[in-house]
N, C-alpha and C positions, 0 to 999 in steps of 0.2 A: 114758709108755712110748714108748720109742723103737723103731723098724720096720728092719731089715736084709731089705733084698734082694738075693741074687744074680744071676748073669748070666743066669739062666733065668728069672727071676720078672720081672727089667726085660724081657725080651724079650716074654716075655705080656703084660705090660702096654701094651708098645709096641703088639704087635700089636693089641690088643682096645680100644685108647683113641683113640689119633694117628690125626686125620681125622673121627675123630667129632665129634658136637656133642653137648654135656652139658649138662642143666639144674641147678643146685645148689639142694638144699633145705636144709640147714645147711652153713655153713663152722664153727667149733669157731671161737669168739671171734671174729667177723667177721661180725656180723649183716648187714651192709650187702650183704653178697654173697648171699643169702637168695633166690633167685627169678633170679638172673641167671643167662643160659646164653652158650653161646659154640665154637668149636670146638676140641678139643686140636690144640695144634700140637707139642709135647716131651714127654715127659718123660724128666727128669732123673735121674741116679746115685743117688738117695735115693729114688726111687717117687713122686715127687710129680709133678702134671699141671699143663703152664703151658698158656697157651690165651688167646683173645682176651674174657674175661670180663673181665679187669682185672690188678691186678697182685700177688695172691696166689695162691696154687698152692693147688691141691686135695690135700690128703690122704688117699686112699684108707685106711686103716685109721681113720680121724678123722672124716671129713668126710662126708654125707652127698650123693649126689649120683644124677643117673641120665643113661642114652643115649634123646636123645632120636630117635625114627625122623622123617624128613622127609614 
């Protein structure tokens, strides 16, 4: 299933992500990213989260993940 977001759902997301740091517990086919965290620095026109974890995006409707507090 594929995700559309509008200009108001990228803008929440923006807000509530970018800056954070996120722990991931599942990536959806990318076991390897399983425990790795890192900070959101984008995201992108499609709702996905890039960030310094590595070099797959998170998928919020997908992907399972959390903010982690410092």
């Amino acid at each position: 299933m594929e995700y559309h977001y509008d200009e108001e759902n990228l803008k929440n997301l923006r807000q509530t992500y970018v800056g954070k740091k996120v722990v991931i517990i599942n990536m959806e086919g990318e076991p390897q990213y399983r425990a790795k965290s890192g900070i959101v620095k984008s995201v992108d026109d499609i709702g996905q989260l890039h960030g310094s974890w590595g070099g797959c995006a998170i998928q919020p409707e997908r992907d399972d993940f959390e903010i982690v507090e410092d």
